[in-house]
C-alpha positions as a LaTeX table, in Angstrom:
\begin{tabular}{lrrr}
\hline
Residue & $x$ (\AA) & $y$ (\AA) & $z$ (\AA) \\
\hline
Unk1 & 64.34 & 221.82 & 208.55 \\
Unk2 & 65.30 & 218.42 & 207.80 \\
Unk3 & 67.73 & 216.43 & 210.59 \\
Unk4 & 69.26 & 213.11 & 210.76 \\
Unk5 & 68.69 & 211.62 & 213.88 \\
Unk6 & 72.28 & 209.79 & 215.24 \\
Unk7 & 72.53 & 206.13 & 214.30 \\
Unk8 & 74.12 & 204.43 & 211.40 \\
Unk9 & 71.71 & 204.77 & 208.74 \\
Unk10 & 70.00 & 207.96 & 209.93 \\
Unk11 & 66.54 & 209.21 & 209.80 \\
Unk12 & 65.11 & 212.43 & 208.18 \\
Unk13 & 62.76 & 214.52 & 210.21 \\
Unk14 & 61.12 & 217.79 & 210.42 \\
Unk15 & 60.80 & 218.75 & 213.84 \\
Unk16 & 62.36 & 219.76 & 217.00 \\
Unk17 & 62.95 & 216.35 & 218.93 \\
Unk18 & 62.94 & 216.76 & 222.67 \\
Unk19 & 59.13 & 218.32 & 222.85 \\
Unk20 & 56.91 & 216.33 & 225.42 \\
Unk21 & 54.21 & 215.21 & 223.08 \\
Unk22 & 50.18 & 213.68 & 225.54 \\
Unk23 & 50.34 & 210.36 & 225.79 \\
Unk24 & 47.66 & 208.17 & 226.90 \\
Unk25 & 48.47 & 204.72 & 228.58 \\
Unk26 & 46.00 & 202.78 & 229.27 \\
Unk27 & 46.11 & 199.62 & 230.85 \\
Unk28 & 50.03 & 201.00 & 230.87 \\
Unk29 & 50.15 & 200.72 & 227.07 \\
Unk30 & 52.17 & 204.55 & 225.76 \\
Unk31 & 49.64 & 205.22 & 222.89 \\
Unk32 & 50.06 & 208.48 & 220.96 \\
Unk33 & 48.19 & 210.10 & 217.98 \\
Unk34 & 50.14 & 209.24 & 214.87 \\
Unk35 & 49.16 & 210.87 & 211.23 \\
Unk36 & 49.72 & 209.14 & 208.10 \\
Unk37 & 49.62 & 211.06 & 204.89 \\
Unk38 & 49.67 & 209.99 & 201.53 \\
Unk39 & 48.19 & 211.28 & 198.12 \\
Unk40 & 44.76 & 212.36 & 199.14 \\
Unk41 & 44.60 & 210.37 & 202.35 \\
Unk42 & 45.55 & 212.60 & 206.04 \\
Unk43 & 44.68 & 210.65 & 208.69 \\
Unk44 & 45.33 & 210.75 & 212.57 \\
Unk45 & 44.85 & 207.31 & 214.63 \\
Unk46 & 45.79 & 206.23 & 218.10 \\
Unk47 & 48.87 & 204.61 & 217.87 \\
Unk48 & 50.87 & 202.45 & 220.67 \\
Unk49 & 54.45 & 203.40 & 221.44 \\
Unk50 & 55.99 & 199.45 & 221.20 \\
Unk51 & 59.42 & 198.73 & 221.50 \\
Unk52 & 58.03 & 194.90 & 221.09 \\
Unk53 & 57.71 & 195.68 & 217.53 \\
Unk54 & 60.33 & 195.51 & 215.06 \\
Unk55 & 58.53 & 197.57 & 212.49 \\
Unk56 & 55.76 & 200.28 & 212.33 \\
Unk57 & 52.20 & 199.17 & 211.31 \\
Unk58 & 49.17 & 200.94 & 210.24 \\
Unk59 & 46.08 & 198.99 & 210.35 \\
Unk60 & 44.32 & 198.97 & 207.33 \\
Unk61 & 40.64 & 199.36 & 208.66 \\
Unk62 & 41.73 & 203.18 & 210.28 \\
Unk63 & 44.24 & 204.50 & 207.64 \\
Unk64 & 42.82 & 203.33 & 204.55 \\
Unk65 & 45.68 & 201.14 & 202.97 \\
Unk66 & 45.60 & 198.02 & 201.31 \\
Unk67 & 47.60 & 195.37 & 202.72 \\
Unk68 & 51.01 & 195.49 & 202.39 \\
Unk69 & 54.21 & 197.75 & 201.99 \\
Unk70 & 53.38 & 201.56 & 201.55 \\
Unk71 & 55.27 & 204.98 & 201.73 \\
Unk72 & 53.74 & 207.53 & 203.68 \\
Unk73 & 54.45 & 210.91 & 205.65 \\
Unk74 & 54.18 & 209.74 & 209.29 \\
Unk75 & 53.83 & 212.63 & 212.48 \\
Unk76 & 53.78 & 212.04 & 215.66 \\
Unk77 & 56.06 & 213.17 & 218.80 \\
Unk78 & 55.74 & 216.66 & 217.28 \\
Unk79 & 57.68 & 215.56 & 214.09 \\
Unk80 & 57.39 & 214.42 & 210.32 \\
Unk81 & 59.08 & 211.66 & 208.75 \\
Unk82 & 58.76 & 212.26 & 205.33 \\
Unk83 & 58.31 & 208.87 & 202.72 \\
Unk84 & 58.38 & 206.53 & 205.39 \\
Unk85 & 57.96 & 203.17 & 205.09 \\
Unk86 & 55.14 & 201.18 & 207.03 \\
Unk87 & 53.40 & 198.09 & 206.59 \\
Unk88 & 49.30 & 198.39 & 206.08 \\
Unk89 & 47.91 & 195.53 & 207.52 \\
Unk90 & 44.86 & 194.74 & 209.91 \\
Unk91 & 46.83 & 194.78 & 213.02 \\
Unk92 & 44.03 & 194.80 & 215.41 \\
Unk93 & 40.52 & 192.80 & 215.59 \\
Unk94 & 37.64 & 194.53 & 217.52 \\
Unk95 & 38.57 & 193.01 & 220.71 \\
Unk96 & 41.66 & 194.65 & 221.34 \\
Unk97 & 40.10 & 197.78 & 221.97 \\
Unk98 & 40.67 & 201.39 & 220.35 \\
Unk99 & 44.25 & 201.42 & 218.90 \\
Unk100 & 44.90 & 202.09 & 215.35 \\
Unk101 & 48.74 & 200.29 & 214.87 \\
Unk102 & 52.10 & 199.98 & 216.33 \\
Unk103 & 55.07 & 202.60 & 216.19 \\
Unk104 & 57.40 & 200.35 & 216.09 \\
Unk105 & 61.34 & 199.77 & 216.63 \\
Unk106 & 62.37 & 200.51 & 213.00 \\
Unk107 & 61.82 & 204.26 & 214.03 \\
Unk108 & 62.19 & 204.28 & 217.61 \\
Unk109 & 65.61 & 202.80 & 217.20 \\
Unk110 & 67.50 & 206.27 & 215.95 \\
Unk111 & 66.30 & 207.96 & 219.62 \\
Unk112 & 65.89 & 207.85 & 222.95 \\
Unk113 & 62.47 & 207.45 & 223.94 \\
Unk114 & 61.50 & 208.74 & 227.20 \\
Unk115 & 58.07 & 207.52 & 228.66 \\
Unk116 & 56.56 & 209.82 & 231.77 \\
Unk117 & 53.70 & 207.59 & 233.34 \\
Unk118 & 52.37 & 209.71 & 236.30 \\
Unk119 & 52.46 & 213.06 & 234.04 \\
Unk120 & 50.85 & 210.94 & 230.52 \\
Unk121 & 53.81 & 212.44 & 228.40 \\
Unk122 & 56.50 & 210.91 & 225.77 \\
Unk123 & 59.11 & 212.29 & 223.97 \\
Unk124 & 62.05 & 211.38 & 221.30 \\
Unk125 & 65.27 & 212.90 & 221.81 \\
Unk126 & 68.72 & 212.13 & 219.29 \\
Unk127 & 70.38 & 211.00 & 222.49 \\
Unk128 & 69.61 & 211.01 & 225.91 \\
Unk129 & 70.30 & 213.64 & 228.70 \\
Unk130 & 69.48 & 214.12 & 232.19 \\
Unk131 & 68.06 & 217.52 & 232.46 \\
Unk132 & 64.34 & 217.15 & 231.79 \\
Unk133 & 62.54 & 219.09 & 229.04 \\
Unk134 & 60.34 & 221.91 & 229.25 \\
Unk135 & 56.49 & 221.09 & 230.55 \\
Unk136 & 57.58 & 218.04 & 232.74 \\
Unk137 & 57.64 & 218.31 & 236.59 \\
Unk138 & 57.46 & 216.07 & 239.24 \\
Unk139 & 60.05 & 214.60 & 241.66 \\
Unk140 & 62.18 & 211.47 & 241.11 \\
Unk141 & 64.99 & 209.59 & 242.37 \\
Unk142 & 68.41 & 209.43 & 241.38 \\
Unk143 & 68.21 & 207.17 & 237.70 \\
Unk144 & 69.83 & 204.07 & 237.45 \\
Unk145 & 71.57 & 203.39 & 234.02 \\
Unk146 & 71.54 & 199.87 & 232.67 \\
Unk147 & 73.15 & 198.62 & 229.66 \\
Unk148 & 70.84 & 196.43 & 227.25 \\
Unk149 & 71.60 & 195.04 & 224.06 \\
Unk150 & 69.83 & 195.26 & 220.96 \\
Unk151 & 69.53 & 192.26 & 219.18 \\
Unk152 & 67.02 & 190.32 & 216.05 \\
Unk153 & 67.09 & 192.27 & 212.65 \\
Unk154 & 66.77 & 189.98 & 209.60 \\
Unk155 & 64.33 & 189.87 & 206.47 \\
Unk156 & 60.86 & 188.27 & 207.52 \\
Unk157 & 57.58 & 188.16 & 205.25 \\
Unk158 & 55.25 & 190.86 & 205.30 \\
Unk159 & 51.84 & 190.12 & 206.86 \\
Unk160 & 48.65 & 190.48 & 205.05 \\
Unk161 & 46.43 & 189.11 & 202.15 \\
Unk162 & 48.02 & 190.01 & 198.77 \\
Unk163 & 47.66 & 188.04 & 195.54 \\
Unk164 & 50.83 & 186.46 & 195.24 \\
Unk165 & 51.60 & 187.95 & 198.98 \\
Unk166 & 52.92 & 190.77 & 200.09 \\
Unk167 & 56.67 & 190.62 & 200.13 \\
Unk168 & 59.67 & 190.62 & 202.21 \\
Unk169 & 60.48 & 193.45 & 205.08 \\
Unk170 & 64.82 & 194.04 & 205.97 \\
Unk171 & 64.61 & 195.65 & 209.50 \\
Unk172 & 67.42 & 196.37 & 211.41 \\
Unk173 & 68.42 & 194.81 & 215.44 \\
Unk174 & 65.66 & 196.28 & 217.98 \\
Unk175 & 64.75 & 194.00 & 220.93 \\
Unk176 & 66.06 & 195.65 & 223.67 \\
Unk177 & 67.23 & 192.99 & 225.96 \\
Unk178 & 68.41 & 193.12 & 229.43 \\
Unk179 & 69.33 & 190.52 & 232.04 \\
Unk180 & 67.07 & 190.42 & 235.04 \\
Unk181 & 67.12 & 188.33 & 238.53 \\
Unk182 & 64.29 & 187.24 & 240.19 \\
Unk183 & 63.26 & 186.37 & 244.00 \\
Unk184 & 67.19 & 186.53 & 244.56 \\
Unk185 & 68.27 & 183.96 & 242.15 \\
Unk186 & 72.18 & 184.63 & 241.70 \\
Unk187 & 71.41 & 183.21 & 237.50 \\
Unk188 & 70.42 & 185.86 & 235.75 \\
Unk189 & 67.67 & 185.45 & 233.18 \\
Unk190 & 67.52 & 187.80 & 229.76 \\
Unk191 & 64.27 & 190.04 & 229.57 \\
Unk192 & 62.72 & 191.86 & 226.27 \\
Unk193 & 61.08 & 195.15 & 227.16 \\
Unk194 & 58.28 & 195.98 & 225.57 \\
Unk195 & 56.23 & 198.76 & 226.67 \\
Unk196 & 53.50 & 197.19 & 224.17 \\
Unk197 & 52.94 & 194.66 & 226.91 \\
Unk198 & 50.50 & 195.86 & 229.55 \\
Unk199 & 51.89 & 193.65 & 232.44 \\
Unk200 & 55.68 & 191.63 & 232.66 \\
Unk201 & 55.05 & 188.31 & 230.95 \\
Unk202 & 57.04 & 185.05 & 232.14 \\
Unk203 & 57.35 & 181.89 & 230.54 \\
Unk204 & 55.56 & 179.26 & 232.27 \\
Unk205 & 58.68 & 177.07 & 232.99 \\
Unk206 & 60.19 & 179.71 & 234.32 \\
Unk207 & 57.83 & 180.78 & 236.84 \\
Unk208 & 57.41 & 176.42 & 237.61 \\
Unk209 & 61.22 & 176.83 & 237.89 \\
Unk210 & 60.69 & 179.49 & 240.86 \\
Unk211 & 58.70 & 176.83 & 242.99 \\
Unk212 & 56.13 & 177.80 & 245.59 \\
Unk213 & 52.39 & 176.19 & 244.59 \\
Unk214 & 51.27 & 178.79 & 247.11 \\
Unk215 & 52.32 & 181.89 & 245.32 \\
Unk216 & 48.88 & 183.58 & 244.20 \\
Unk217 & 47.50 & 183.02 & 240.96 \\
Unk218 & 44.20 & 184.27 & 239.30 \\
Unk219 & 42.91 & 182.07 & 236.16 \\
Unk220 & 40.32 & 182.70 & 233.85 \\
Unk221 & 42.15 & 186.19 & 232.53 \\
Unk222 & 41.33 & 186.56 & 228.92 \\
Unk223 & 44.46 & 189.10 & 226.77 \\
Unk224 & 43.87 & 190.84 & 223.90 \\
Unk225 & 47.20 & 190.22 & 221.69 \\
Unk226 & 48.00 & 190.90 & 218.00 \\
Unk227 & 46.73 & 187.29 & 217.45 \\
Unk228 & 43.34 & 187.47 & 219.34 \\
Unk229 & 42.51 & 186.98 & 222.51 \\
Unk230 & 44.37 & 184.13 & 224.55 \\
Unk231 & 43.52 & 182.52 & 227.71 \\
Unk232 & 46.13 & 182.80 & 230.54 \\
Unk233 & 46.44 & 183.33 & 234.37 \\
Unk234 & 48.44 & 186.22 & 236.51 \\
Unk235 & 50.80 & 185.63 & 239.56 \\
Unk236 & 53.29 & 187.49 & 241.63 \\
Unk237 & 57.16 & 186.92 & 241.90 \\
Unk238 & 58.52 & 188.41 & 245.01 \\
Unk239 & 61.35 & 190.65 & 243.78 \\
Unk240 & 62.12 & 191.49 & 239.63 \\
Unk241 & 65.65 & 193.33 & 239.92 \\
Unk242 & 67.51 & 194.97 & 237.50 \\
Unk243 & 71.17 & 195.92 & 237.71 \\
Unk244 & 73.24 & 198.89 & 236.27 \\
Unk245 & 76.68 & 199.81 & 235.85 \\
Unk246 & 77.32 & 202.49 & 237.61 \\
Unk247 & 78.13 & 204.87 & 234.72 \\
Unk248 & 75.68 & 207.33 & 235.97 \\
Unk249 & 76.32 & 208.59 & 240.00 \\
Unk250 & 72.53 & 206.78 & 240.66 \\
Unk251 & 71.69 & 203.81 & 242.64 \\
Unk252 & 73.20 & 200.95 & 241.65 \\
Unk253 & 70.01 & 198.54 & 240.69 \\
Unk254 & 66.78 & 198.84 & 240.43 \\
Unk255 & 63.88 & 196.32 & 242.65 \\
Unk256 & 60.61 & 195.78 & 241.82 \\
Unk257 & 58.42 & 193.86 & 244.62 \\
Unk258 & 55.73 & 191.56 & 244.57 \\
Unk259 & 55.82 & 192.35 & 241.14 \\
Unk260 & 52.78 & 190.80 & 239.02 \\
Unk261 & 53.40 & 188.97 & 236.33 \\
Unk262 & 51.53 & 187.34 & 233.18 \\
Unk263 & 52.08 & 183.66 & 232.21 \\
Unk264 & 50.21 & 182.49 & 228.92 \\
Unk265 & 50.42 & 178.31 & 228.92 \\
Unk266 & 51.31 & 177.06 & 225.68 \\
Unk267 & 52.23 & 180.65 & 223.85 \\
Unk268 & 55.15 & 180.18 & 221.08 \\
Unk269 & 56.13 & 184.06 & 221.16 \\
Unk270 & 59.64 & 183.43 & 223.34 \\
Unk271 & 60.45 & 180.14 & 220.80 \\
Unk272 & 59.99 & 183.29 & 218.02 \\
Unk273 & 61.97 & 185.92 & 219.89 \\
Unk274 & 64.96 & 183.04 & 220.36 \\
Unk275 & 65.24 & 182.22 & 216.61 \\
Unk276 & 65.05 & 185.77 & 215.80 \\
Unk277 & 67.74 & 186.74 & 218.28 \\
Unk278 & 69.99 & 183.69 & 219.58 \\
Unk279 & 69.04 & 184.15 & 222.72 \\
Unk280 & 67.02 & 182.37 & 225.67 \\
Unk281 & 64.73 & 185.07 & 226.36 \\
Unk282 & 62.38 & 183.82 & 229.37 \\
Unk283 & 60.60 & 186.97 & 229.71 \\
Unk284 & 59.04 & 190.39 & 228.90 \\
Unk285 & 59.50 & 193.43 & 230.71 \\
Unk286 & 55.90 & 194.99 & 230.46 \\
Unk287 & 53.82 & 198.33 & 232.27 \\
Unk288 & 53.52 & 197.14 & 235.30 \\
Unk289 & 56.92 & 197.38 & 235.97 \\
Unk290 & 58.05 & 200.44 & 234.07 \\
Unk291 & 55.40 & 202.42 & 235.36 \\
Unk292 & 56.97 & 203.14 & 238.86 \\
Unk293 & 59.54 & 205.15 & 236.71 \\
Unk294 & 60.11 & 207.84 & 234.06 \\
Unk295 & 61.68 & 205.04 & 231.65 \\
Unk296 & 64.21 & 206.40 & 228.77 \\
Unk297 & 65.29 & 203.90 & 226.46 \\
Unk298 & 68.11 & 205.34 & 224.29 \\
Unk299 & 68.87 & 203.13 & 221.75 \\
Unk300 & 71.82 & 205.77 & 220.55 \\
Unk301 & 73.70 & 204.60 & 223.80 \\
Unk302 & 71.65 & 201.36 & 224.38 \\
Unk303 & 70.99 & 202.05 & 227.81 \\
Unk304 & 67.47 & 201.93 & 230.00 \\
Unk305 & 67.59 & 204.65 & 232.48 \\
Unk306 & 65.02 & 204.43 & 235.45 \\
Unk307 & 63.99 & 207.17 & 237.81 \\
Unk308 & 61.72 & 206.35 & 240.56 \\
Unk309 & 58.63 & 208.41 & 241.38 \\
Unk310 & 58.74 & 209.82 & 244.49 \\
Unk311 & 55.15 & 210.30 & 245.14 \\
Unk312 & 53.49 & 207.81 & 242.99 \\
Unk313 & 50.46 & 209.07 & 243.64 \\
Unk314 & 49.34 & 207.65 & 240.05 \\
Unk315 & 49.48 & 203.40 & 241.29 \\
Unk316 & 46.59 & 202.14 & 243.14 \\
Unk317 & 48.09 & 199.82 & 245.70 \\
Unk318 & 44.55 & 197.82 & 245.28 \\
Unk319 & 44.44 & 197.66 & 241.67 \\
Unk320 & 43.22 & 193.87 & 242.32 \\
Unk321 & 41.27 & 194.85 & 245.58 \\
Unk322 & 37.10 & 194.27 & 242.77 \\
Unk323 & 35.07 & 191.76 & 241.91 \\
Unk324 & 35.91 & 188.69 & 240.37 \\
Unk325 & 34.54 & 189.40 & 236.92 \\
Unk326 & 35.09 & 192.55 & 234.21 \\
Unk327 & 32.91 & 194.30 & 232.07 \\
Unk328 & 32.74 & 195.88 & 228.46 \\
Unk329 & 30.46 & 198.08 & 226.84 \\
Unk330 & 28.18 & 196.67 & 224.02 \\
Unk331 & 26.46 & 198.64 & 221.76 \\
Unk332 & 25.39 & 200.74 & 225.27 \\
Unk333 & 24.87 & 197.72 & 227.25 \\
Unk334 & 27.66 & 196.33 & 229.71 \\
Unk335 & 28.61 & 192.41 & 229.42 \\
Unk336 & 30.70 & 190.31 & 231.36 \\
Unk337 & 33.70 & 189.31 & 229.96 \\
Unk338 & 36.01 & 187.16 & 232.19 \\
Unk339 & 34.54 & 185.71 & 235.16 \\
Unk340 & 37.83 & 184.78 & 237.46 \\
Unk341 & 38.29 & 180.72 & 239.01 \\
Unk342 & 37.70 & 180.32 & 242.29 \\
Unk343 & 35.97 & 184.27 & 242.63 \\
Unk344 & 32.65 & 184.65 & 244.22 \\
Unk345 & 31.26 & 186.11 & 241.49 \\
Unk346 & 31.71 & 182.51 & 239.83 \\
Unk347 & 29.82 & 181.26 & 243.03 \\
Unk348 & 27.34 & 183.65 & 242.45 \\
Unk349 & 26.67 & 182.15 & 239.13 \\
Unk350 & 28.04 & 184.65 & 236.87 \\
Unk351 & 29.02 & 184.16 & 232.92 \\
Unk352 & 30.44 & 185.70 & 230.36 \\
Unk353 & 27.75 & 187.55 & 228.25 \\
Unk354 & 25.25 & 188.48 & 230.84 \\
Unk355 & 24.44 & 191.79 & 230.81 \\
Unk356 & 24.35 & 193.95 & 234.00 \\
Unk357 & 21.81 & 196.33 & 233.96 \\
Unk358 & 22.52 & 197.64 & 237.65 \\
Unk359 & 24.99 & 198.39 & 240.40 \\
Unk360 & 23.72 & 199.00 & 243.48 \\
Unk361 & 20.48 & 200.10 & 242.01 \\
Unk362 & 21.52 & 202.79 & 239.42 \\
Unk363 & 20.77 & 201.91 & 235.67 \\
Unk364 & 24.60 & 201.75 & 233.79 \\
Unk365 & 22.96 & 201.00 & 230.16 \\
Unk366 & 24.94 & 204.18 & 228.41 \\
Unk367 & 27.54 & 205.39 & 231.14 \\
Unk368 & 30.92 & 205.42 & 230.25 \\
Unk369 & 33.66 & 203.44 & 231.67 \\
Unk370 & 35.13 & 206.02 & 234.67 \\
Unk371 & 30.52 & 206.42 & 236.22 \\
Unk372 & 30.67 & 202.51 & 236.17 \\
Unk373 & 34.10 & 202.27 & 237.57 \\
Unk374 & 33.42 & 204.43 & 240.70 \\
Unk375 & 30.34 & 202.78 & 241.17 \\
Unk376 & 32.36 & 199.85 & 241.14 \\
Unk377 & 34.79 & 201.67 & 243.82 \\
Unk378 & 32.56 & 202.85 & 246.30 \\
Unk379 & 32.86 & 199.43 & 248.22 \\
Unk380 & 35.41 & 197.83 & 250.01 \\
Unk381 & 37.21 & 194.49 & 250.40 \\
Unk382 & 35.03 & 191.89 & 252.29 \\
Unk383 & 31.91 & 194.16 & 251.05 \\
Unk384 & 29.16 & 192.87 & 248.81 \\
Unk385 & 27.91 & 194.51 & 245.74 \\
Unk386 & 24.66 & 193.77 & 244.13 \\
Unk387 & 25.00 & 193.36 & 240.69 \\
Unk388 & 21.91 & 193.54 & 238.33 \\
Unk389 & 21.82 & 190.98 & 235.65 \\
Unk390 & 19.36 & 191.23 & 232.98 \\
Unk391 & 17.36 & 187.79 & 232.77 \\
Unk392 & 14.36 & 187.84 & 230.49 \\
Unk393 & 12.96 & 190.77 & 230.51 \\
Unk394 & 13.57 & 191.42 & 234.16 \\
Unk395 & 16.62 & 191.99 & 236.66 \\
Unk396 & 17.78 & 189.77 & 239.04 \\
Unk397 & 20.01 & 191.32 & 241.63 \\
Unk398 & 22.88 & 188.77 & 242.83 \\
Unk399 & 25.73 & 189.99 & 245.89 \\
Unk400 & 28.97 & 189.94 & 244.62 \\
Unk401 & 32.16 & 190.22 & 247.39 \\
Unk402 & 34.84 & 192.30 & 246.20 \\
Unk403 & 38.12 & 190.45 & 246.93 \\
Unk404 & 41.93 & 190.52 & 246.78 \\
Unk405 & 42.11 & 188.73 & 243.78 \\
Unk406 & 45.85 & 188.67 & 243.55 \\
Unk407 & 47.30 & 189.26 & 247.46 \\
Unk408 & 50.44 & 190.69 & 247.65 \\
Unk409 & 53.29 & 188.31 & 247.56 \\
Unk410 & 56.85 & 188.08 & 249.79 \\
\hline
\end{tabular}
């Protein structure tokens, strides 16, 4: 049966909303498996869950499209939009891993989209309620309700390579934004959340604004974005809190600690969200915050509702307790990507593009990411691993420490 979701406009669906729907989120991205079908084409990509985005995008290279505006019959969340509009385009170069597009705010905006981290489940409801649906457990604290405002909208150009281009796109206001306070500055400073964002992003005036030289800071991080990669560095701020308004009988705010945070020198994207909104936004609200919560965002009532996890059990407190370089598989072979400043694996001598044969002696040419990781994981800050780096047509073994890369910060 055919619905209309609340909201001005509407939306026709098929479905039930309200049904918990697997999610995956990796790196703290909500990615879901969206189908797109259209004449003769039916096909199901993974597809992140991005209030960052003002519209939905299919990218070309999974789904088959040529670039530009198309009409399709979308499902995902356990429901069917019928004739809905997308934009085809190739969202995604090879680097930014395994997603297929971007569900973006033009849909999202007619629900409330709830986001369960610890149990890898998402849902879209017409408007929000407290009682939890069927098939998710767990134990949380009391929510906190915070009013956001949606602002941006407008008529932009539609992305892509079409003789005479592609066209114009009309979406509708959907950057959630939100004020925010940080390290107990009494000024509050407005926030975008984007749960496309893996990790909060600051400005870097902003953070030079906040003072403290010493604060930690890792450089040398490479980020996969819609643009490419881009080179940037991560840091800590000592407290990110978030305020409600006491409509619900929750806490009244919400505090996020030591909190790390992304700064990319030189990147235009909060100049763009200003234009597009009117408003000095000096930051995003990414992952690594929301994922100490079930997160709603109902757009119906334009409120963010947090509840804590109680057992977390899902956060590694050491997620930057490694070595100072990462890895990606290559065609079966595992290269270095980033090699951190100031790690000992740059003392060591490390680059990107080697090739590690071995860790501690055991071949990883053809595991998989989770046999590398644990062999990885079975040592300990202060510890040295011996990493085996293909040179000619030998192996030589080098000791790498693992290291608190980014210490905790008060």
């Amino acid at each position: 049966m055919a619905v209309s979701a609340c909201g001005d406009d509407g939306i026709d669906y098929d479905g039930t909303a309200g049904e918990p729907t697997p999610a995956r989120f990796d790196a703290w991205v909500p990615a879901i498996d969206l189908s797109a079908a259209s004449g003769d084409l039916d096909i199901t990509g993974n597809v992140i869950v991005d209030t960052g985005a003002p519209f939905t995008i299919l990218d070309v290279d999974t789904y088959g499209y040529e670039d530009g505006k198309a009409a399709t019959t979308l499902t995902g969340f356990g429901l069917t939009f019928p004739d809905y509009p997308v934009i085809a385009y190739d969202v995604f170069d090879q680097s930014t891993g395994d997603y297929d597009g971007l569900l973006g705010g033009d849909l999202l905006r007619h629900f409330a989209l709830s986001l369960d981290y610890k149990g890898s489940l998402a849902w879209l409801r017409d408007a929000d309620t407290t009682a939890l649906p069927s098939g998710v457990s767990g134990s949380f604290d009391d929510a906190v309700s915070i009013p956001f405002v949606l602002r941006g909208g407008g008529t932009g150009l539609v992305p892509g390579n079409c003789p005479g281009g592609c066209g114009t796109v009309s979406v509708a206001a959907t950057r959630i934004l939100l004020e925010v306070e940080l390290e107990g500055s009494a000024t509050p400073v407005w926030f975008l959340v984007d749960t496309g964002a893996s990790i909060s992003v600051l400005s870097e005036e902003l953070l030079q604004e906040l003072g403290d030289p010493a604060r930690p800071r890792l450089d040398g991080v490479s980020v996969a974005t819609v643009n490419g990669i881009v080179s940037a560095y991560l840091s800590r701020v000592s407290s990110i809190v978030i305020a409600g308004d006491g409509e619900d009988a929750g806490p009244s705010q919400v505090t996020h600690v030591s909190s790390p945070v992304l700064v990319v020198p030189g990147w235009d994207l909060f100049g763009a969200i200003q234009s597009e909104t009117g408003v000095q936004v000096r930051g995003l609200i990414g992952g690594s915050f929301l994922r100490s919560f079930l997160t709603t965002l109902d757009y119906t009532s334009k409120r963010l509702r947090l509840s804590r996890y109680v057992e977390p059990s899902h956060l590694d407190p050491d997620e930057f307790v490694r070595v100072g370089f990462t890895l990606s598989p290559v065609s079966g072979q595992w290269r270095v990507v980033d090699v951190y400043d100031n790690t000992d694996a740059e003392a060591e001598g490390l680059v990107a593009g080697d090739v590690v044969l071995e860790i501690d002696g055991t071949a990883i040419t053809g595991l998989d990411e989770s046999a590398v990781g644990n062999l990885l994981g079975a040592f300990g800050q202060g510890q040295e691993v011996p990493i085996g780096i293909q040179v000619g047509g030998g192996v030589q073994t080098v000791d790498v420490m693992i290291e608190d890369l980014l210490p905790a910060y008060e």
